[in-house]
Every structure is written in structure tokens, then in C-alpha cells.
Biopython code that builds the backbone (N, CA, C, O; Angstrom):
import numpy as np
from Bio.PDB.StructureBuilder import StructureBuilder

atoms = [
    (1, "UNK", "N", (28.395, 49.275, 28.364)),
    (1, "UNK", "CA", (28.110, 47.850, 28.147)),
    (1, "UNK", "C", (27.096, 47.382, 29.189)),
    (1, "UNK", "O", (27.407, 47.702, 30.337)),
    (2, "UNK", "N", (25.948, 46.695, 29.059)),
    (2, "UNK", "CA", (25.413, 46.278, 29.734)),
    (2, "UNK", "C", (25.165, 44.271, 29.282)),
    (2, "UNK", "O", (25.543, 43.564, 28.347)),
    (3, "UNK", "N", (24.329, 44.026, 30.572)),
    (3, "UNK", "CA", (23.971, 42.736, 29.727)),
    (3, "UNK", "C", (22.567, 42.042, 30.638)),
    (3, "UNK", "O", (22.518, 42.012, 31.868)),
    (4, "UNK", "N", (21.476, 41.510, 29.700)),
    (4, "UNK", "CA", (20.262, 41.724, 30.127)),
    (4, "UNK", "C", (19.864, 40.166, 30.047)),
    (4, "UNK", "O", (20.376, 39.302, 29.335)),
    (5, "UNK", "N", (18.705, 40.031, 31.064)),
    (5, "UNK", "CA", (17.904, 38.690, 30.451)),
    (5, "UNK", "C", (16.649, 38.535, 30.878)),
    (5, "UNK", "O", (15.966, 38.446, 31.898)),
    (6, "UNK", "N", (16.583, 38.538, 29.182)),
    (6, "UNK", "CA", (14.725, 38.822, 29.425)),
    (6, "UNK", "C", (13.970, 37.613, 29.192)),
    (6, "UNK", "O", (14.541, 36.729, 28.553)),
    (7, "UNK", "N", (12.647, 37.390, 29.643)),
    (7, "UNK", "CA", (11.705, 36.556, 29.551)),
    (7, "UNK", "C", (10.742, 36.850, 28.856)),
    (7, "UNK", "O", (9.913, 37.547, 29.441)),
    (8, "UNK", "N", (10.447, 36.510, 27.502)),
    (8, "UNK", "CA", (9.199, 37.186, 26.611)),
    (8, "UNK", "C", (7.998, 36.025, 26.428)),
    (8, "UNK", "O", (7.975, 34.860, 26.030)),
    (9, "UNK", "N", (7.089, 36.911, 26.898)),
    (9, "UNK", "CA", (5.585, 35.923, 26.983)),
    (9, "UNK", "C", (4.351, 36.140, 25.721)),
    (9, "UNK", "O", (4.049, 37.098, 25.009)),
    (10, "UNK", "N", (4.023, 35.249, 25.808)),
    (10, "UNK", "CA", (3.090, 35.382, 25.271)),
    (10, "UNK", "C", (3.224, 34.704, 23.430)),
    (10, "UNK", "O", (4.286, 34.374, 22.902)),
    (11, "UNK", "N", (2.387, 34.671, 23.030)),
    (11, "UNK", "CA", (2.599, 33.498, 21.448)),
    (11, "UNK", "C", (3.956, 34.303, 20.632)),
    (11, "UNK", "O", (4.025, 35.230, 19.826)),
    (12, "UNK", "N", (4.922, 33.448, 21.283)),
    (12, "UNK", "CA", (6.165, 33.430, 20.660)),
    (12, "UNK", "C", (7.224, 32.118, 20.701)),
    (12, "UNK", "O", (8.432, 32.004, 20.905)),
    (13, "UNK", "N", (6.194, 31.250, 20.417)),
    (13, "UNK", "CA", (7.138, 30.185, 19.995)),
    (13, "UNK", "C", (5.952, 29.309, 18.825)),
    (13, "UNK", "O", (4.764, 29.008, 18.943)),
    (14, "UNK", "N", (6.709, 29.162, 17.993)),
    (14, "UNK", "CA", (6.104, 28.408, 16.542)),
    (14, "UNK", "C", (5.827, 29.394, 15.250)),
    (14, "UNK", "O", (5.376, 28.984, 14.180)),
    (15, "UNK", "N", (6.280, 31.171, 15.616)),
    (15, "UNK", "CA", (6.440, 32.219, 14.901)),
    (15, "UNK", "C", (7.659, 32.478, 14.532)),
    (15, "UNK", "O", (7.723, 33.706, 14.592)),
    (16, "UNK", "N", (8.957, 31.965, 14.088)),
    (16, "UNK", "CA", (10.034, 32.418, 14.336)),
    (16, "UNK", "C", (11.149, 32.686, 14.773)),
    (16, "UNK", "O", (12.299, 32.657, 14.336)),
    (17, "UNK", "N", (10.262, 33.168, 16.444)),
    (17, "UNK", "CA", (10.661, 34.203, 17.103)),
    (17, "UNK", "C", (12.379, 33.743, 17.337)),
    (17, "UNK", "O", (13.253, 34.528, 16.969)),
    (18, "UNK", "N", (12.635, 32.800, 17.791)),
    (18, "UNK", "CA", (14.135, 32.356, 17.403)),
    (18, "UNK", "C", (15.055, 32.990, 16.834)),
    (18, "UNK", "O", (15.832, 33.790, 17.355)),
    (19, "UNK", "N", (14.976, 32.507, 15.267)),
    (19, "UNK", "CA", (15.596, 33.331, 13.989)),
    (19, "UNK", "C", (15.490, 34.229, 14.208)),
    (19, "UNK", "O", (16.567, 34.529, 14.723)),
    (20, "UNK", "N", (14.725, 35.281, 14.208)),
    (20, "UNK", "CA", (14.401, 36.877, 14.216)),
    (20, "UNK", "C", (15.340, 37.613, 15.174)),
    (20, "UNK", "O", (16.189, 38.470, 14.930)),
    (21, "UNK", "N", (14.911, 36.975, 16.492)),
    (21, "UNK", "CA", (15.766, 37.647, 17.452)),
    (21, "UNK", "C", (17.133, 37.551, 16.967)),
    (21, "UNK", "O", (17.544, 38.702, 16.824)),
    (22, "UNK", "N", (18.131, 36.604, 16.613)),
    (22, "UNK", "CA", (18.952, 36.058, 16.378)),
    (22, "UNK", "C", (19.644, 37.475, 15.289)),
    (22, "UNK", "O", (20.579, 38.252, 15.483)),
    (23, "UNK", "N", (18.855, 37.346, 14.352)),
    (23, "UNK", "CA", (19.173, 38.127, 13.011)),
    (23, "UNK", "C", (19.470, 39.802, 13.607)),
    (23, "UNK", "O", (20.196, 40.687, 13.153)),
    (24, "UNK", "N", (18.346, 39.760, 15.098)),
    (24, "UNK", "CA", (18.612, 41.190, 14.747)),
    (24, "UNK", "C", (19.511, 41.591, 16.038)),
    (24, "UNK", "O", (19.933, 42.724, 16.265)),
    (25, "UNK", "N", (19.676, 40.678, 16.672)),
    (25, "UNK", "CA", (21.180, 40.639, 17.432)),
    (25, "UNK", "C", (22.191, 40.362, 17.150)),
    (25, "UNK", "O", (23.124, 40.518, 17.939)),
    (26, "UNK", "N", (22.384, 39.764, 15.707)),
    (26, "UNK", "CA", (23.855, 39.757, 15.550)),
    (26, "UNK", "C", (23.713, 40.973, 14.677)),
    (26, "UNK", "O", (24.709, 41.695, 14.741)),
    (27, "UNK", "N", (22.885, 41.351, 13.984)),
    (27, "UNK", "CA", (22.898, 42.895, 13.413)),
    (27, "UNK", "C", (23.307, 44.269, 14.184)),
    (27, "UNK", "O", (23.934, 45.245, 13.773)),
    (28, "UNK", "N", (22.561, 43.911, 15.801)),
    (28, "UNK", "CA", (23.409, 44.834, 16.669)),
    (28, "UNK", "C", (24.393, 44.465, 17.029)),
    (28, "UNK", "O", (24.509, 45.235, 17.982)),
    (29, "UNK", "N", (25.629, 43.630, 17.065)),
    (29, "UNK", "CA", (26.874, 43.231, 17.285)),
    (29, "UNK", "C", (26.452, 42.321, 18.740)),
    (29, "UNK", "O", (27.372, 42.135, 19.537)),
    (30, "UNK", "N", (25.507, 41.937, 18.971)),
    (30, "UNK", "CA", (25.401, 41.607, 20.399)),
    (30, "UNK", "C", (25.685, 40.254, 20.498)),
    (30, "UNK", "O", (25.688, 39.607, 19.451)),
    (31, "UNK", "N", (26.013, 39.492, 21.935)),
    (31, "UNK", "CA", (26.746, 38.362, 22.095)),
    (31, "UNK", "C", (25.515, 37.729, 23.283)),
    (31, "UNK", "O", (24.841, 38.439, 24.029)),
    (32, "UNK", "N", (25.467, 36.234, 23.197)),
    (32, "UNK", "CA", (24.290, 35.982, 24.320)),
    (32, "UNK", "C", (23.739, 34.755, 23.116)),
    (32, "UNK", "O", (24.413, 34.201, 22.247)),
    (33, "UNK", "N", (22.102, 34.571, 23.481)),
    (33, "UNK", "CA", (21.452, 33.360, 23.122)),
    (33, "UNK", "C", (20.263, 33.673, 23.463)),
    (33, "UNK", "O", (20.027, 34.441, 24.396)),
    (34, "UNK", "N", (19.155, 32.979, 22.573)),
    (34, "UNK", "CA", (17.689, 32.905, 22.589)),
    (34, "UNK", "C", (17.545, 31.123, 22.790)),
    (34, "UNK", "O", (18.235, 30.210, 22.336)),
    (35, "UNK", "N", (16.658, 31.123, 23.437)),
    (35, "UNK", "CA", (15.569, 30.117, 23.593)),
    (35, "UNK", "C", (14.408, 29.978, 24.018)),
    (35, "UNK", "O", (13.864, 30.851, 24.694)),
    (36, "UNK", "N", (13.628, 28.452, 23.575)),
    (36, "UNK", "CA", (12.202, 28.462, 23.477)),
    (36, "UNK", "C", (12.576, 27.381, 25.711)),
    (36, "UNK", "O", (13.346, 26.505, 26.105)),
    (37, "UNK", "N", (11.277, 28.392, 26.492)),
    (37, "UNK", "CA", (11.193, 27.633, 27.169)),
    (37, "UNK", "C", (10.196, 26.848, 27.232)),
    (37, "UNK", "O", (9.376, 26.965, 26.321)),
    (38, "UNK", "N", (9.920, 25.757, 28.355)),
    (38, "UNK", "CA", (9.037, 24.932, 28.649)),
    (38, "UNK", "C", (7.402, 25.220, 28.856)),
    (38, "UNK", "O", (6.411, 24.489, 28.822)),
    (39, "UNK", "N", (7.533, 26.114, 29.001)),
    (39, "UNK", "CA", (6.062, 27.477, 29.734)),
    (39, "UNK", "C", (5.581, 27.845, 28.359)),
    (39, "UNK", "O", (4.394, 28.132, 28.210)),
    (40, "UNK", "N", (6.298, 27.857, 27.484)),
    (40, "UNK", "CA", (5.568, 28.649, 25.615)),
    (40, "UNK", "C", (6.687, 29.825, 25.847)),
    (40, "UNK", "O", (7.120, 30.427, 24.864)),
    (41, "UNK", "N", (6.966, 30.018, 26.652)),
    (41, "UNK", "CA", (7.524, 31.204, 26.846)),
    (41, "UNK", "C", (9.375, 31.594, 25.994)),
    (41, "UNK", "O", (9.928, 30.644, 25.439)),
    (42, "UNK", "N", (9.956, 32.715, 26.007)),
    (42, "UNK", "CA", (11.375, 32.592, 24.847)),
    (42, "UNK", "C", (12.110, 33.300, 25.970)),
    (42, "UNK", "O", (11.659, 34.385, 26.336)),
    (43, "UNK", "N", (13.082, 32.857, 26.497)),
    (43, "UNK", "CA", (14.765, 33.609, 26.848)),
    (43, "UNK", "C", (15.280, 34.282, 26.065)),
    (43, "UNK", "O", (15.236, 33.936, 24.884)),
    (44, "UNK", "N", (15.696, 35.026, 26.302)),
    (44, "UNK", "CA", (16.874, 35.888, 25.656)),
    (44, "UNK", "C", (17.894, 36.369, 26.558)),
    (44, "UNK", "O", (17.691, 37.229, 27.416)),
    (45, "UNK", "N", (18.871, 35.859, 26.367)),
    (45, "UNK", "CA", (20.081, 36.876, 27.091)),
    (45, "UNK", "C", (21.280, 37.300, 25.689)),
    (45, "UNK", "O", (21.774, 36.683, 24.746)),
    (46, "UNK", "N", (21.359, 38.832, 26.289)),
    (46, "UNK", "CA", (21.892, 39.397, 25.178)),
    (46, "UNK", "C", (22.903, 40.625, 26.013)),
    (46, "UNK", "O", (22.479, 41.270, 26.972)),
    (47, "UNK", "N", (24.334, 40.789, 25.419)),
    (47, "UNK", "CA", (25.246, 41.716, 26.284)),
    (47, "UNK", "C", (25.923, 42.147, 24.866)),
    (47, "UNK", "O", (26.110, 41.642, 23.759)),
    (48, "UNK", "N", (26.156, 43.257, 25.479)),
    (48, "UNK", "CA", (26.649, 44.771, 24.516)),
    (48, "UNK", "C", (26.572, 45.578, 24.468)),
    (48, "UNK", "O", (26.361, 45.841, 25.652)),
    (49, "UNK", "N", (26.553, 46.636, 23.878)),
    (49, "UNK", "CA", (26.897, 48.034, 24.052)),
    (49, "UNK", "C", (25.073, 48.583, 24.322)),
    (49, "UNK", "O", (23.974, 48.111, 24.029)),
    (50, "UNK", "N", (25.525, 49.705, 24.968)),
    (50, "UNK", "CA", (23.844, 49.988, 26.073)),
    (50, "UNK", "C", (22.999, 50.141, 24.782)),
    (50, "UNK", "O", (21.948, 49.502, 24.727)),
    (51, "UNK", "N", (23.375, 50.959, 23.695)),
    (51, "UNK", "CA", (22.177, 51.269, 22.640)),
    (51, "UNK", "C", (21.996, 50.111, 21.898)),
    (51, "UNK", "O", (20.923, 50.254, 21.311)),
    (52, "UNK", "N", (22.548, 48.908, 21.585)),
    (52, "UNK", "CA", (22.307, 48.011, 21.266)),
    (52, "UNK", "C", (21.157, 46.929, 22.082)),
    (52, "UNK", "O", (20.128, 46.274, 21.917)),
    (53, "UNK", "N", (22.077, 47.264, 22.948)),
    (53, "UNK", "CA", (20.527, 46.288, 23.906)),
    (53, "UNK", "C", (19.803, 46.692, 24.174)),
    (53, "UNK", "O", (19.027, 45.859, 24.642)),
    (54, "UNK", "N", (19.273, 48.043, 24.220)),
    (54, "UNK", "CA", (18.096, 48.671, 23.787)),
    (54, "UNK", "C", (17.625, 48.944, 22.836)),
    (54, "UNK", "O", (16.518, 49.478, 22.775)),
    (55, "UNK", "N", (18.310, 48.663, 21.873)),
    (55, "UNK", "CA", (17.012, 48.485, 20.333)),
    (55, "UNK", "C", (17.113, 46.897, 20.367)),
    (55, "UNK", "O", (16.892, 46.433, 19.248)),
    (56, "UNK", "N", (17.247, 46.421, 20.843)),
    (56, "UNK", "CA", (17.046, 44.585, 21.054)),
    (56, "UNK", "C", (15.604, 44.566, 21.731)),
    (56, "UNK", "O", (14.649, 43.909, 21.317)),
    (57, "UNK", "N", (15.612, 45.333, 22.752)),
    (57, "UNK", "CA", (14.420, 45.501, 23.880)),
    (57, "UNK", "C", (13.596, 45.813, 23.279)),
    (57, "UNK", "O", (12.623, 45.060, 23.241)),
    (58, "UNK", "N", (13.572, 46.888, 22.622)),
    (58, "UNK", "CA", (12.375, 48.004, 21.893)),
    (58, "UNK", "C", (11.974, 46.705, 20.934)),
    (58, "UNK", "O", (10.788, 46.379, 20.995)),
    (59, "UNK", "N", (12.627, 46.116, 20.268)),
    (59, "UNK", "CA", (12.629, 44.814, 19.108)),
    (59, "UNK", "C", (11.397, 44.011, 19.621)),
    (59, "UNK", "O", (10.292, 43.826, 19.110)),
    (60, "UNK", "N", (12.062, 43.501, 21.055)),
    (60, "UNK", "CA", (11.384, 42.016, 21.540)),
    (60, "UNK", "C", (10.236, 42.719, 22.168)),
    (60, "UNK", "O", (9.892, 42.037, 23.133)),
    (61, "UNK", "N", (9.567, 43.663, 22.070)),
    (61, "UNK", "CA", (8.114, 44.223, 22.577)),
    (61, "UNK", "C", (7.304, 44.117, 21.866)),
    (61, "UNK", "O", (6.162, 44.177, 22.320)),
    (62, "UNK", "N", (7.599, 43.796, 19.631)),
    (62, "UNK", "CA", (7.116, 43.325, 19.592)),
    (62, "UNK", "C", (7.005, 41.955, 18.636)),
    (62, "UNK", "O", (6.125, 41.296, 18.082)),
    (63, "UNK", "N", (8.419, 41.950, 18.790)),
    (63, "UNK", "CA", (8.960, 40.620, 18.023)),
    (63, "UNK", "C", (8.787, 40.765, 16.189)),
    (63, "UNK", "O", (8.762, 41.846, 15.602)),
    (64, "UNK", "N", (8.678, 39.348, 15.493)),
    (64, "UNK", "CA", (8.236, 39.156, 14.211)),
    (64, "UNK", "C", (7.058, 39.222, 14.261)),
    (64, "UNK", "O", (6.301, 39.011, 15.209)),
    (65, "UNK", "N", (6.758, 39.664, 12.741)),
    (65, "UNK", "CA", (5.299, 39.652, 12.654)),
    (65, "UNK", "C", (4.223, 38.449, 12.854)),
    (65, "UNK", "O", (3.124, 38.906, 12.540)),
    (66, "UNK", "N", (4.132, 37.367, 13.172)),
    (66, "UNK", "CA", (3.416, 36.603, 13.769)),
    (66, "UNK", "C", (3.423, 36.548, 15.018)),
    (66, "UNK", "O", (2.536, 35.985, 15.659)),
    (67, "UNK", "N", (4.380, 37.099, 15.510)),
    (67, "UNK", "CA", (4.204, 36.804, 17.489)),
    (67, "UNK", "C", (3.145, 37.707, 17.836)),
    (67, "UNK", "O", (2.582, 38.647, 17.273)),
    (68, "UNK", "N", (3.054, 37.139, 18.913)),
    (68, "UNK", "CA", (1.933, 38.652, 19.795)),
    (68, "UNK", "C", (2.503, 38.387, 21.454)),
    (68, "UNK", "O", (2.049, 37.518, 22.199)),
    (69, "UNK", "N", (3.534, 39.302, 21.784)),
    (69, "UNK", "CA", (3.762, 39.475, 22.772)),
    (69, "UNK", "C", (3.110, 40.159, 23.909)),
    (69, "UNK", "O", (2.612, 41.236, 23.580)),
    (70, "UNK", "N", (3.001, 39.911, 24.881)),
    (70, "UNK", "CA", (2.340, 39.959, 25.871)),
    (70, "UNK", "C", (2.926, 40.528, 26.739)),
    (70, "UNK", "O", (2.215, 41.432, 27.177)),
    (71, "UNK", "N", (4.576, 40.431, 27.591)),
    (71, "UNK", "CA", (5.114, 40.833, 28.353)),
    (71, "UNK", "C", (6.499, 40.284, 28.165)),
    (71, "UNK", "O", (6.884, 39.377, 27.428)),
    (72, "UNK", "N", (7.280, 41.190, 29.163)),
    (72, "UNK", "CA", (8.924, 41.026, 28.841)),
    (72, "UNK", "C", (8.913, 41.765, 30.794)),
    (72, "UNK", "O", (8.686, 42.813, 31.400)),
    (73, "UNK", "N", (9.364, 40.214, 31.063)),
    (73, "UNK", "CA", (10.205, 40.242, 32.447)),
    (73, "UNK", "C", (11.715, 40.595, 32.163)),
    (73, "UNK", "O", (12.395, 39.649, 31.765)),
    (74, "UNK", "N", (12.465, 42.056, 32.335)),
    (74, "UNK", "CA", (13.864, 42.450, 32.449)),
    (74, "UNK", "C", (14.497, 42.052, 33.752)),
    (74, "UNK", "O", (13.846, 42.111, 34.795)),
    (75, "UNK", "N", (15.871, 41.608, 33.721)),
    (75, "UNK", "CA", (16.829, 41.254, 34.421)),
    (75, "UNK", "C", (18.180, 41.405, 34.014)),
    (75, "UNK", "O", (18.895, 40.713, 33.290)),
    (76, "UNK", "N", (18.366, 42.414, 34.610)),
    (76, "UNK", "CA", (20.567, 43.031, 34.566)),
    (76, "UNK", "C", (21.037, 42.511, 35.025)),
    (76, "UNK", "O", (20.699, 42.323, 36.194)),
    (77, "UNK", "N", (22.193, 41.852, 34.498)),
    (77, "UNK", "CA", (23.151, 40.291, 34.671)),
    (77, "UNK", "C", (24.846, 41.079, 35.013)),
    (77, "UNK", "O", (25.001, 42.234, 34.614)),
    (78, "UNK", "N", (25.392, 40.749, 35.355)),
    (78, "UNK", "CA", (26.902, 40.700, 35.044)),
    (78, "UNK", "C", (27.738, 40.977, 34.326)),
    (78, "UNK", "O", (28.289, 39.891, 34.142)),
    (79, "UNK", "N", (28.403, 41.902, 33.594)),
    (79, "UNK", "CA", (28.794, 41.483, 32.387)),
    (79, "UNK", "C", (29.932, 39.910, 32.674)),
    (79, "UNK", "O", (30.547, 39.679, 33.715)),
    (80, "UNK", "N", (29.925, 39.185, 31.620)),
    (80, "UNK", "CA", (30.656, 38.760, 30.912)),
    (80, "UNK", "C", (31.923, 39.084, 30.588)),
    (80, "UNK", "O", (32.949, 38.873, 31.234)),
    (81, "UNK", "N", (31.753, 39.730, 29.312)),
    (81, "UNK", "CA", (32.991, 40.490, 28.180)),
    (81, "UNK", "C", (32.954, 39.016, 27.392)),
    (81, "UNK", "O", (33.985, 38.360, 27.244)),
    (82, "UNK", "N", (32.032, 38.698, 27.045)),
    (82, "UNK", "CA", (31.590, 37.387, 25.707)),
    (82, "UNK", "C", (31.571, 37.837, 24.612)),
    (82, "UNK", "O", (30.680, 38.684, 24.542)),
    (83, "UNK", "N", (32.388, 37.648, 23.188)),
    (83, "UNK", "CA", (32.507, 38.017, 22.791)),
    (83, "UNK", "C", (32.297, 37.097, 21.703)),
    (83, "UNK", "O", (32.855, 37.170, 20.608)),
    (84, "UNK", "N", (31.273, 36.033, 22.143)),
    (84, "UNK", "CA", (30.913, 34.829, 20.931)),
    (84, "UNK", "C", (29.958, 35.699, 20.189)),
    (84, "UNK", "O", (29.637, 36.862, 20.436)),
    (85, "UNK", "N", (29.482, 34.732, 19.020)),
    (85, "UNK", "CA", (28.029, 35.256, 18.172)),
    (85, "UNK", "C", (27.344, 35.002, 18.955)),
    (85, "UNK", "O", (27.681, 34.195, 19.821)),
    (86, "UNK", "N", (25.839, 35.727, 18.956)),
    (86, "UNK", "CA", (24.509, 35.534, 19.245)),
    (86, "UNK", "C", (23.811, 34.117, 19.122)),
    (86, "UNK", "O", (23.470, 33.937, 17.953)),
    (87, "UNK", "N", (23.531, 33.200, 19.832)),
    (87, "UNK", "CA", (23.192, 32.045, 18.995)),
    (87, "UNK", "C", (21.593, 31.357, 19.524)),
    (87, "UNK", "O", (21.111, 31.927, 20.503)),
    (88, "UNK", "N", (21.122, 30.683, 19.182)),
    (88, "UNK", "CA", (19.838, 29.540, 19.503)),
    (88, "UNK", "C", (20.304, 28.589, 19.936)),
    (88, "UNK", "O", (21.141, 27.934, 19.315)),
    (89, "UNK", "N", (19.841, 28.259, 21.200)),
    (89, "UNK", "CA", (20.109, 27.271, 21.876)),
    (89, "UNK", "C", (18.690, 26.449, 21.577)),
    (89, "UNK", "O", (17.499, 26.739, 21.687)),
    (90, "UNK", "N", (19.526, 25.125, 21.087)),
    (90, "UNK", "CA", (17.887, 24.092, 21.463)),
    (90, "UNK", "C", (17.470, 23.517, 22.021)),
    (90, "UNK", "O", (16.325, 23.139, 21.775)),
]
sb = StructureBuilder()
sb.init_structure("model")
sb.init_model(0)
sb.init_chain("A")
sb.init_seg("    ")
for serial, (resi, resn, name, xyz) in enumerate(atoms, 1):
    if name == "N":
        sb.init_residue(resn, " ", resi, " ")
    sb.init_atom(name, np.array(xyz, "f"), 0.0, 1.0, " ", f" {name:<3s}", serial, name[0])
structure = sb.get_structure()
């Protein structure tokens, strides 16, 4: 189990990128939240099982097809043991 929080840059907000992430984290069983920050920039924190949050990672490198990501600042958090859905914070 791990649990991560990343910072993804670059034109990913007004593509989606929200929903997408969302869809394909609760597809990996993962627990956590996306949001749009103030900078243009998207949060993600996401905790669960290690191969899950690494095809989350591999995911957000390069998002939906309208984003164009740029970079992903990683940060290993704590676990939790959260065991809510994945959700969008607004």
C-alpha cells in the first residue's frame, strides 16, 4: 500500500482532466481526490495498493486526450487506510 501526492502541470485544467483521473482511479480501486489548483495546475492524492498507484502515475504523464502535461511533482504521504471513493474536490 502506498499513498502519493502529485502535482500535475501544465494544460490540464479546462480538458477534463478531473473526470478522467477520477474514472480511472476508482477503476483502480483507489481512495484520495483530484483538484484544479489556483496556478492552472491539478492535485491528485491517491492511496492503494502499490500497482495501482502506479498505473495512476503512468496515467497522469499523460492524462486525457486534450491535456498536455508538462510535469508531475511526486510526494509519499502517510498512509491513511481511507477507504472512501476517489472523489473531485471543488
Amino acid at each position: 500500500m502506498k499513498r502519493v501526492k502529485v502535482i500535475v502541470e501544465g494544460k490540464v485544467q479546462g480538458v477534463f482532466f478531473r473526470q478522467s483521473t477520477k474514472e480511472v482511479a476508482v477503476s483502480l480501486g483507489l481512495s484520495g481526490y483530484v483538484k484544479n489548483l489556483k496556478d492552472g495546475n491539478v492535485e491528485v492524492v491517491a492511496e492503494g495498493e502499490d500497482e495501482s498507484v502506479e498505473k495512476l502515475l503512468q496515467w497522469l504523464k499523460k492524462g486525457p486526450p486534450l491535456a498536455k502535461v508538462v510535469d508531475l511533482q511526486l510526494e509519499y504521504l502517510p498512509l491513511t487506510n481511507d477507504k472512501s471513493e476517489f472523489s473531485i474536490v471543488y
